[in-house]
N, C-alpha and C positions, 0 to 999 in steps of 0.2 A: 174245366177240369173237375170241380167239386160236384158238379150236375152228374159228372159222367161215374165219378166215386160213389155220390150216394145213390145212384143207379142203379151202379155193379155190387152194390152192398145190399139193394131191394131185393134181390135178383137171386141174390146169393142166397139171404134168409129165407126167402120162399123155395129155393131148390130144396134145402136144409128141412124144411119144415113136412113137405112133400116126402120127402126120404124118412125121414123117423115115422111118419104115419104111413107107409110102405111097410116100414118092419115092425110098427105096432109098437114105436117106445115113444117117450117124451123127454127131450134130449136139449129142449131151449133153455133160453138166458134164467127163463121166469123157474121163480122155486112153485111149487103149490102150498110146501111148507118153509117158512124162511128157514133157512139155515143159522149155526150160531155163527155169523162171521166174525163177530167180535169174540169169541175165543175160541185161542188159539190152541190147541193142547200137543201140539206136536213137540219133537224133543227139542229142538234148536228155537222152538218159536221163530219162524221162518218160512209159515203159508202164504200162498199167494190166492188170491180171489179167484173163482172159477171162471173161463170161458169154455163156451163149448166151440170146436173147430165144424168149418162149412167142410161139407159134402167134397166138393169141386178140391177143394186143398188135399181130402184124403186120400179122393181118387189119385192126386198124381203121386203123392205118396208112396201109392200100392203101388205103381206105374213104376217108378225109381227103384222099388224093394225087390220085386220080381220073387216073391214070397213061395219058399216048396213046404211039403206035407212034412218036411223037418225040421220047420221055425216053429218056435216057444216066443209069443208078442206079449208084450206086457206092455199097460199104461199106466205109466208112475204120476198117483194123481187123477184118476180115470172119469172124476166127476160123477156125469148119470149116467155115462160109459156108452156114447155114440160111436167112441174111435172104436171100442171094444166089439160092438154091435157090428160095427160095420167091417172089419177083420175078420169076426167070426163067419162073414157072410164064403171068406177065402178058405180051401180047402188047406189048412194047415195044422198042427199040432196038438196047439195049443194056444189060446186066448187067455189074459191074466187081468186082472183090475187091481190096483191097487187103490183105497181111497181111506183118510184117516176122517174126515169128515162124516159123522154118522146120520145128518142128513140127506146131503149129499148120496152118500152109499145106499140109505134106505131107499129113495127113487130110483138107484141103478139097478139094484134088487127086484124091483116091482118094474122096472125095465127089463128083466132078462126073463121072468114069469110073462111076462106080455109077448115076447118077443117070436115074431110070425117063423122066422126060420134062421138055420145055421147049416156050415157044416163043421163047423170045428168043436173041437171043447170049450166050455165058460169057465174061469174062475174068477168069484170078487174075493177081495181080501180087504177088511176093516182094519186096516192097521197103516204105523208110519211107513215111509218108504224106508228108514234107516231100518226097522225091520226085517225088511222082505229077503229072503233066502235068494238071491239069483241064479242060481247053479244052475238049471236047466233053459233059462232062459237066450236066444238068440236073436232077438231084437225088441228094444229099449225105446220108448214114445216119451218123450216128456215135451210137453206144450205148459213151458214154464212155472211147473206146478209149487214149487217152495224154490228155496233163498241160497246163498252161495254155500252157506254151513252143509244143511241138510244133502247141495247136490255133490260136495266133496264128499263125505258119508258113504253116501251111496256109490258111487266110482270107485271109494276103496273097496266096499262090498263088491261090487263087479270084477275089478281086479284079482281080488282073491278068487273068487269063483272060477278062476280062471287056471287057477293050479291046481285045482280041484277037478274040474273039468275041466281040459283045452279043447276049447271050440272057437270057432267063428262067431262075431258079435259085431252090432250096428247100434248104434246110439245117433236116435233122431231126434232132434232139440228143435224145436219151434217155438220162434219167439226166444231166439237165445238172450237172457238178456246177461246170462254169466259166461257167456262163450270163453272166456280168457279161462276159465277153470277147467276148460276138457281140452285147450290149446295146451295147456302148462302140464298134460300129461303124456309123462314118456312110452307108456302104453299105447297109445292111441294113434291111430293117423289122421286126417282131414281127409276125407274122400271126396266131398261135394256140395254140392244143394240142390233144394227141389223149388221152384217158384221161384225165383230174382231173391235168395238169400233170405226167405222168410222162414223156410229150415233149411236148417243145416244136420249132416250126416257125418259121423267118425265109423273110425270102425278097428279094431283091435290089428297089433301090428304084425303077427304072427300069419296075417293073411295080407298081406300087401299087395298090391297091386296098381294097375293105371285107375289114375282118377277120373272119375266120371261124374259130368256136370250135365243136369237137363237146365 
């Protein structure tokens, strides 16, 4: 079983690796310039370390989202922004990055200048997610980017945006490791998961519907 894990994990990194020199970005583990991981400056002090997500996870992603030309994606947390890249690759909206880490963002920057093709819009945003304006946004990517403060923060922000806007909203968490703070919300419902529970998807209640599990 561990032969067959670190296999599927060889397997993965090279699809991964193969796919960002496809779009012409650099989107792995390795910084070229270290980042500061040791400080934190976000408001809650409540960052979490960067992964970047394989190729194979996003795809099914998209798969699950069924994404039209009137989704607003954002990645709260966006890194060097491969989720970003690889979104903008779908004919949609609007594409968003959020990243407080100005490392970090300066690769994602020099990712999106490199970057071989799109068809959507790009935006980065150097700033915290308790920042970021949600209002136009329709679907929410977080692959555990900060801590339980920060992602309560932000859900209020969503929430309100919501009376501001009433729209339709997906909130995809990967790597939930604070799930019980989007369960404890009266807003929100459980819709699903993608991958045997590796994300998970909500989705605002105003749009309810049957739930759908790949």
């Amino acid at each position: 079983m561990k032969f067959y894990m670190k296999l599927r994990h060889k397997l993965a990194t090279l699809k991964s690796c193969l796919y960002d020199k496809r779009l012409g970005i650099d989107a792995s583990r390795e910084f070229r310039k270290a980042p500061k991981a040791a400080e934190d400056n976000s408001f809650y002090k409540d960052m979490i370390s960067y992964q970047p997500v394989f190729y194979g996870r996003l795809e099914k992603v998209l798969a699950y989202l069924k994404l039209t030309e009137d989704d607003v994606f954002v990645d709260l947390g966006c890194g060097k922004g491969r989720v970003l890249f690889f979104m903008a690759q779908q004919r949609i909206k609007k594409v968003i990055g959020v990243e407080l880490n100005s490392d970090l963002f300066t690769v994602a920057q020099e990712n999106l200048r490199n970057l071989r093709h799109r068809n959507s819009q790009i935006e980065l945003l150097n700033i915290d997610a308790v920042c970021f304006d949600p209002v136009e946004v329709t679907i929410f990517f977080l692959f555990n980017p900060f801590g339980q403060s920060t992602l309560e923060k932000v859900l209020s922000n969503i929430k309100n945006s919501l009376s501001i806007n009433p729209r339709k909203i997906r909130i995809v968490y990967y790597s939930a490791q604070f799930r019980q703070v989007l369960d404890k919300q009266n807003w929100l419902t459980y819709e699903g998961f993608v991958e045997n529970d590796a994300c998970l998807v909500w989705r605002s209640n105003q749009n309810r519907g049957k739930e759908v599990r790949m």
